[in-house]
C-alpha positions, 0 to 999 in steps of 0.5 A: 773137336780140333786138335792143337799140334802146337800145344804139345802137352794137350796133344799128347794128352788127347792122343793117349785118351782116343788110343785109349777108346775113351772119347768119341768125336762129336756128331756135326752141329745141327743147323737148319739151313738144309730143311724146306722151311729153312731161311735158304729155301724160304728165299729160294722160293720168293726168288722162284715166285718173283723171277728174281735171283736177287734174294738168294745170292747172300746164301752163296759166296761170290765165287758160287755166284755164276753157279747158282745164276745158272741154275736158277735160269735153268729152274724158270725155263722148266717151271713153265711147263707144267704143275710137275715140271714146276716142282722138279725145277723148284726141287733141283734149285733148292737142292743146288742152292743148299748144297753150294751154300752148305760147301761154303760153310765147308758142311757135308749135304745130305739131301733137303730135309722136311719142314717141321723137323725139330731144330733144337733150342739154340737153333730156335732160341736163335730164330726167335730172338731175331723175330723178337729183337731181343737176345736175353732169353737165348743168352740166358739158355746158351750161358746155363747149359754153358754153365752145367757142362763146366760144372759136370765135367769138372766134378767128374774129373776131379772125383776121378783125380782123387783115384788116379793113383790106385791104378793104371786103370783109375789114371786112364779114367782120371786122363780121360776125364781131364781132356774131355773137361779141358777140351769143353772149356777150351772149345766154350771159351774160343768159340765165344772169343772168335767174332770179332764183329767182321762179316761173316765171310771174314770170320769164316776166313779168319778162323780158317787160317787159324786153324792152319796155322795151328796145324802146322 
């Protein structure tokens, strides 16, 4: 969730609902680029296999560039050296490679995850409709799910506002209620305006000095 400072009225708002304890913060967005079957390790491995870093570089930013050269270099000296020695240096590349990939998108590693574990739909919605060329099926899912959050976050709070004025007690339910509807519909709406059609390193830059600005 971000926190508008410059919207003072919704600022205020929120602060009044996590004093309150009525509105945890959302657990990081799933993703699979961490995962031994993910698209990140998919490429390492052919880069491994082909003794060609080429394939991994659009994982990192260009800045990374020297790390993950180094430590694929690093990686095929071992490999060479045995069965063992093959599977720790693949390891510690696949390790290297996520983690500074992962930094760049400024998400937390927590170590490779196994293959096969389960993505969610958007994740997998996303993978298939780049295998299949054809996004309706995920534009359908995202837009009803979309769809059904607005409308039960609404109807919460406008049962809620009915009662706000029986009691302080009722008010604080109908405030939190409110922020949670405002902050859903806000987050849906900016995250589908954002992109703008820049590479993806442009929008990453983009959004970061948005939100800079905003704090200030």
């Amino acid at each position: 969730m971000r926190l508008h400072s410059t919207r003072t009225g919704r600022g205020i708002r929120l602060s009044v609902l996590l004093a309150a304890g009525g509105l945890s913060m959302p657990a990081a967005a799933a993703a699979h680029c961490d995962t031994l079957d993910g698209p990140v390790v998919v490429d390492a491995r052919i880069a491994l296999e082909k003794s060609n870093v080429t394939p991994v570089l659009k994982w990192v930013r260009k800045e990374d560039e020297a790390e993950i050269r180094a430590a694929f270099a690093e990686a095929l000296a071992v490999r060479g050296k045995g069965s063992e020695a093959k599977v720790l240096a693949d390891r510690y590349f696949f390790e290297t490679l996520v983690r500074v990939h992962r930094a760049a998108e400024g998400a937390p590693y927590g170590g490779l995850k196994p293959a096969g574990e389960e993505l969610g739909p958007a994740v997998s919605g996303s993978d298939k409709a780049l295998e299949s060329g054809s996004v309706e099926g995920l534009v359908k899912l995202i837009t009803e799910k979309a769809a059904s959050g607005i409308r039960e976050r609404f109807q919460r709070a406008a049962e809620k506002k009915k009662r706000s004025g029986d009691s302080v007690e009722a008010g604080r339910e109908f405030v939190a209620a409110y922020v949670e509807f405002m902050h859903y519909t806000e987050r849906l709406y900016d995250d589908a305006a954002r992109f703008t059609g820049h590479d993806s390193q442009a929008v990453h830059a983009e959004g970061d000095a948005g939100e800079e600005h905003k704090h200030r």
